[in-house]
N, CA and C atoms as an extended XYZ file, in Angstrom:
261
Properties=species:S:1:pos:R:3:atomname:S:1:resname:S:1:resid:I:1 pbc="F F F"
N       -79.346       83.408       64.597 N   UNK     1
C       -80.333       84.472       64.636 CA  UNK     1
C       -79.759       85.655       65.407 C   UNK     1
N       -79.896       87.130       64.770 N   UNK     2
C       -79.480       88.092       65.541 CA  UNK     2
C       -80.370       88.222       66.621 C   UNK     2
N       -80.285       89.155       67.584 N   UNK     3
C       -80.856       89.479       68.496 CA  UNK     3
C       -81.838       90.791       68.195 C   UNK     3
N       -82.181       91.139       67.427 N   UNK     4
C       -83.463       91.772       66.593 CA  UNK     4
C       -84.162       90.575       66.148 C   UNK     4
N       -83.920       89.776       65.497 N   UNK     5
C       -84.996       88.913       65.315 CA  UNK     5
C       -85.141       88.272       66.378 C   UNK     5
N       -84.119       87.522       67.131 N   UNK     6
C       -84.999       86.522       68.147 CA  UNK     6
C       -86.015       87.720       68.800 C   UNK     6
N       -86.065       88.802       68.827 N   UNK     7
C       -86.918       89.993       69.874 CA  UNK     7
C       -87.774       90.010       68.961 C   UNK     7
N       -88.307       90.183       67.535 N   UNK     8
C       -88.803       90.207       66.466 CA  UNK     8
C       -89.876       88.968       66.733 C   UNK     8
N       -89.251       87.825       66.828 N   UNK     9
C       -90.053       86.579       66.705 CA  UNK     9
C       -90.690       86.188       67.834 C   UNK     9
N       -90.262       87.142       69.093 N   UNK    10
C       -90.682       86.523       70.403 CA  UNK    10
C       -92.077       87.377       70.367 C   UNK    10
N       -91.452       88.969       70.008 N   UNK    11
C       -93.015       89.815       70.471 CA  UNK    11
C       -94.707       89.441       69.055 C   UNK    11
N       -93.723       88.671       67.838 N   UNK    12
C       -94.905       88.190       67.016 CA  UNK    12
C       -95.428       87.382       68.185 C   UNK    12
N       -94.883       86.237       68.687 N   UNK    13
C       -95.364       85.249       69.188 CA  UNK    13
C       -96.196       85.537       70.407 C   UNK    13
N       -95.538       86.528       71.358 N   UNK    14
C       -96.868       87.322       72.261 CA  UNK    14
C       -98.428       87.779       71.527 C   UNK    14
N       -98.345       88.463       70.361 N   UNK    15
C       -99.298       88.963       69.658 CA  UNK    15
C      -100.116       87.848       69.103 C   UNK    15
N       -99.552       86.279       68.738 N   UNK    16
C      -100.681       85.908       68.387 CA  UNK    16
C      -100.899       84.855       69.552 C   UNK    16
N      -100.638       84.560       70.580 N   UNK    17
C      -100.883       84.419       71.745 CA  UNK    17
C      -102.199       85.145       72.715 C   UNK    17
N      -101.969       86.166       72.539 N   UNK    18
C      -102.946       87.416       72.855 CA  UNK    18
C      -104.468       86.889       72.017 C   UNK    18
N      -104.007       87.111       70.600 N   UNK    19
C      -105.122       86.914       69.636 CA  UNK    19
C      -105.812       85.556       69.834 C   UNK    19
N      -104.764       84.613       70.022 N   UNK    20
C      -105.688       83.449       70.511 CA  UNK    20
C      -106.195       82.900       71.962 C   UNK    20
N      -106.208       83.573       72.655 N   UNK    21
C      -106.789       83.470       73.829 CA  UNK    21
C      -107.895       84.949       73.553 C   UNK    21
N      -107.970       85.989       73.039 N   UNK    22
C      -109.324       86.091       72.759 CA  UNK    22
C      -110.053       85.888       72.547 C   UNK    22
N      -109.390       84.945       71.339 N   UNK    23
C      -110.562       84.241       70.570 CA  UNK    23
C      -110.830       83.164       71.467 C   UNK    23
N      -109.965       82.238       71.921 N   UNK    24
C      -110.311       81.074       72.871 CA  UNK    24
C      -111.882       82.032       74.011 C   UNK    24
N      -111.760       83.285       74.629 N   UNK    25
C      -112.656       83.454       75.550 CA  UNK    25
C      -113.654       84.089       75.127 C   UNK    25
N      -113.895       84.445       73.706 N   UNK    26
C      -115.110       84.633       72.630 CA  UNK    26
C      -115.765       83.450       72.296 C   UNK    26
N      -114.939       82.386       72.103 N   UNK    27
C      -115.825       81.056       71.890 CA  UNK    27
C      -116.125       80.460       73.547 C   UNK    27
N      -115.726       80.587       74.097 N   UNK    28
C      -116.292       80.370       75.333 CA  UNK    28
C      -117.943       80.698       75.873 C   UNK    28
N      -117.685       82.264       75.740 N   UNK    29
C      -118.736       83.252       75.566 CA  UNK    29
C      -120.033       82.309       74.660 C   UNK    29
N      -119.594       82.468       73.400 N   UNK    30
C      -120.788       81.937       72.518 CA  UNK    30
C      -121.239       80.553       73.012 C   UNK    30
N      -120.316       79.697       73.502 N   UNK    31
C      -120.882       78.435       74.066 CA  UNK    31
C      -121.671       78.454       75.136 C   UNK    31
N      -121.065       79.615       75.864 N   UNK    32
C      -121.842       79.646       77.609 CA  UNK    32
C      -123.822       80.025       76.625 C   UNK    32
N      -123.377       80.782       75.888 N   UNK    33
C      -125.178       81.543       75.432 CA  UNK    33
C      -125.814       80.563       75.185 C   UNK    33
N      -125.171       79.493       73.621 N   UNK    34
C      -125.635       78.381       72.953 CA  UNK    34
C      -126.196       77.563       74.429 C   UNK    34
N      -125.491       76.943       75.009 N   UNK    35
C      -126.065       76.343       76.327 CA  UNK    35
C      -126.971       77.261       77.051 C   UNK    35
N      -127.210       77.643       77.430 N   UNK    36
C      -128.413       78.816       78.185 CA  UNK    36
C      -129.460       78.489       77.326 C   UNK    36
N      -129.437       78.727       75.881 N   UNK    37
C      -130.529       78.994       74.682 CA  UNK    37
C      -131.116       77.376       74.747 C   UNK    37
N      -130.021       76.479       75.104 N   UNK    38
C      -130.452       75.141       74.678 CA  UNK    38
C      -131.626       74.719       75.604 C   UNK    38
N      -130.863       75.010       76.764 N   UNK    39
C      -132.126       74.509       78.225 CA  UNK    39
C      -133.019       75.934       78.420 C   UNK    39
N      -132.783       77.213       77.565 N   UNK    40
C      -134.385       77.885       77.836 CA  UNK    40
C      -135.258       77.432       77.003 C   UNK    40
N      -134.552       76.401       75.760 N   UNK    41
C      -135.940       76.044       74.539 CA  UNK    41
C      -136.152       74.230       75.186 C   UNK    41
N      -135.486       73.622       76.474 N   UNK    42
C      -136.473       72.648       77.479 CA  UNK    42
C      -135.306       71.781       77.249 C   UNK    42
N      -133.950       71.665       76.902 N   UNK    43
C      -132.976       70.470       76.743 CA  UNK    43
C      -132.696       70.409       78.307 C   UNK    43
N      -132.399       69.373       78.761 N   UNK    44
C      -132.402       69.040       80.245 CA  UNK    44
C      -130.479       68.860       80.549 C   UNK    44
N      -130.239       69.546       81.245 N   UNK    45
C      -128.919       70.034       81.484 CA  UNK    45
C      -128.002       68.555       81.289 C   UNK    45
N      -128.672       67.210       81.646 N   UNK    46
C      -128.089       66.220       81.340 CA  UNK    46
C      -127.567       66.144       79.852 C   UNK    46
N      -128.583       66.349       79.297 N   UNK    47
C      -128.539       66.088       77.351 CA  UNK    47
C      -127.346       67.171       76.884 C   UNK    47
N      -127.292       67.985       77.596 N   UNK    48
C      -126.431       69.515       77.208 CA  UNK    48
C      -124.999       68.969       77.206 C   UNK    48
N      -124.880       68.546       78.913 N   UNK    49
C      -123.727       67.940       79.161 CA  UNK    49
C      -123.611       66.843       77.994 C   UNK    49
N      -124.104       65.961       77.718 N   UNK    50
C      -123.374       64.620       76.815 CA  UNK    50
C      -122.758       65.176       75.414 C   UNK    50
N      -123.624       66.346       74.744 N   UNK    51
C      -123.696       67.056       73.874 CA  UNK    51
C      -122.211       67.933       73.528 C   UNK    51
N      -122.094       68.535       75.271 N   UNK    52
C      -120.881       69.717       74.632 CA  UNK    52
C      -119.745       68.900       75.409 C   UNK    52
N      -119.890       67.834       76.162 N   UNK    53
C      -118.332       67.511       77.121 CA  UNK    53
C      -118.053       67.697       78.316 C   UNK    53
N      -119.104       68.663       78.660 N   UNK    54
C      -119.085       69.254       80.145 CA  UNK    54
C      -119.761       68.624       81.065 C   UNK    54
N      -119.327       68.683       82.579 N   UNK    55
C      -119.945       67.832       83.324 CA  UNK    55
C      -121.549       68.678       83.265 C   UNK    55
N      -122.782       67.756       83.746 N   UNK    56
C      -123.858       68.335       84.178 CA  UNK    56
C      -124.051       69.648       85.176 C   UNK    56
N      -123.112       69.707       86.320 N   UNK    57
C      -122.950       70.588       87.637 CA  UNK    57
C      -122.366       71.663       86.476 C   UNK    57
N      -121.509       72.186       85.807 N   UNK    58
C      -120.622       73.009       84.776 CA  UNK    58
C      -122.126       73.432       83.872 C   UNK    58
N      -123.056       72.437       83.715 N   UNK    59
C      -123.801       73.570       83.015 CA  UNK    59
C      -124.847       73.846       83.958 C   UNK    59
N      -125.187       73.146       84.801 N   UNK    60
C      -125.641       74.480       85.757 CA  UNK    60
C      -125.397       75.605       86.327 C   UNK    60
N      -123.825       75.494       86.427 N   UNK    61
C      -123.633       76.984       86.775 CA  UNK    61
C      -123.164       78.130       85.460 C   UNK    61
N      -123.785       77.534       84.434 N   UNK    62
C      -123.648       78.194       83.464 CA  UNK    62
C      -124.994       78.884       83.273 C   UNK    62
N      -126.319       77.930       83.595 N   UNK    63
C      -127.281       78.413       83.391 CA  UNK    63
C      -127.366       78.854       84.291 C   UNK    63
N      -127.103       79.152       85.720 N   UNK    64
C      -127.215       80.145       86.474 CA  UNK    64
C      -126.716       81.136       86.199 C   UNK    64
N      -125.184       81.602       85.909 N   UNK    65
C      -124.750       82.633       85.405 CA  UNK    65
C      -125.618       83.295       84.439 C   UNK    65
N      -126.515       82.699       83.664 N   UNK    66
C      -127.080       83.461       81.952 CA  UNK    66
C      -128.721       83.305       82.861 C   UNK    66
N      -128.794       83.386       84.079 N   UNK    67
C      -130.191       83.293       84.728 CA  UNK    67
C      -131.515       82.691       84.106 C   UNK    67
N      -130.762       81.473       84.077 N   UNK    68
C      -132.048       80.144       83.254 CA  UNK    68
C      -133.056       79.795       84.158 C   UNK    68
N      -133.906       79.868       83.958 N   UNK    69
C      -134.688       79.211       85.207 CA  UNK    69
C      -134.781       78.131       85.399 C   UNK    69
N      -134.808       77.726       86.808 N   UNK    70
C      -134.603       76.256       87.575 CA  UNK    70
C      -135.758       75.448       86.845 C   UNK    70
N      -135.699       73.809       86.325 N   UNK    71
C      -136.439       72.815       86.019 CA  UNK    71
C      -137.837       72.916       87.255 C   UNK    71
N      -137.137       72.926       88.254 N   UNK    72
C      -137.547       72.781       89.408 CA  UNK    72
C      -137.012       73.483       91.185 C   UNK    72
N      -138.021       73.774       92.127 N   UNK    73
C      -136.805       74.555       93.097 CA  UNK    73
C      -136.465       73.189       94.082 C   UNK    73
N      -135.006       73.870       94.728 N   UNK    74
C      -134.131       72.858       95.226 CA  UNK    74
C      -135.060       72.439       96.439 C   UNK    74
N      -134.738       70.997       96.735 N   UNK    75
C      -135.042       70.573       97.743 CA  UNK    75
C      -134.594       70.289       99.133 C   UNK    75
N      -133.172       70.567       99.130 N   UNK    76
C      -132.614       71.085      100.384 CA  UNK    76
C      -132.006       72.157      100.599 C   UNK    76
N      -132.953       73.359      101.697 N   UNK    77
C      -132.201       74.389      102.296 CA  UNK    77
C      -131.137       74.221      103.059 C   UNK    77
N      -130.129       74.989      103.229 N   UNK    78
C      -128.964       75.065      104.361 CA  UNK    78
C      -129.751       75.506      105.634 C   UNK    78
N      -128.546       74.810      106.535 N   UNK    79
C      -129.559       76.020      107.950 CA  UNK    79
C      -129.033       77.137      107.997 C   UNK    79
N      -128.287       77.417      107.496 N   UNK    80
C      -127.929       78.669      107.833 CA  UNK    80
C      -128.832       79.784      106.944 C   UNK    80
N      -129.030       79.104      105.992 N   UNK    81
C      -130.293       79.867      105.364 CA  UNK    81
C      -131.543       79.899      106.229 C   UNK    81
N      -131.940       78.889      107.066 N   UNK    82
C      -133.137       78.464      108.032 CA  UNK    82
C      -133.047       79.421      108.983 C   UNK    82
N      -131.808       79.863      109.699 N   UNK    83
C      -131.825       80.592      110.332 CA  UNK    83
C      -131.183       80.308      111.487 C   UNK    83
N      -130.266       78.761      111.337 N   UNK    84
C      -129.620       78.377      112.168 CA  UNK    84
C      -128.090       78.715      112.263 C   UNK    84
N      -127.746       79.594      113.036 N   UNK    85
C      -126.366       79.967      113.063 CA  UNK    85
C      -125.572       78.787      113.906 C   UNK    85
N      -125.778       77.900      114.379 N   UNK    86
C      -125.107       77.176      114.683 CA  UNK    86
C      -123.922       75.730      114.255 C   UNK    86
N      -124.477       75.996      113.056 N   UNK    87
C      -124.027       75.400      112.291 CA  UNK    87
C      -121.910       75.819      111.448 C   UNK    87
């Protein structure tokens, strides 16, 4: 191979590299929504997880990111939220 093509074949190979990691973080995107949509129409983040692969904690902070509302509010504050700096 001359050295125009190996340069030829390397910068194709950047370009569809590029193209597929767009696309890899476009389908990301659509999955993060699909999950959001799933537990705003009542699927319980457990069922989500078995469903897409992801741990349960991964789609909670997914539905936090897409601001799902909580099943329920948490049951333990930090103290430092309390107001305890000592901690």
């Amino acid at each position: 191979m001359t050295e125009e093509e190996v340069v030829t074949r390397l910068r194709s190979a950047v370009r569809s590299h590029k193209r597929a990691k767009e696309g890899e973080a476009r389908a990301r995107e659509d999955l993060s929504e699909a999950i959001a949509a799933a537990l705003r129409a009542g699927m319980r983040p457990r069922d989500v997880a078995a469903e897409t692969g992801y741990t349960a904690e991964h789609v909670r902070r997914i539905a936090r990111e897409h601001n799902v509302p909580r099943l329920r509010e948490p049951t333990v504050t930090s103290k430092r939220k309390q107001g305890d700096t000592s901690a």
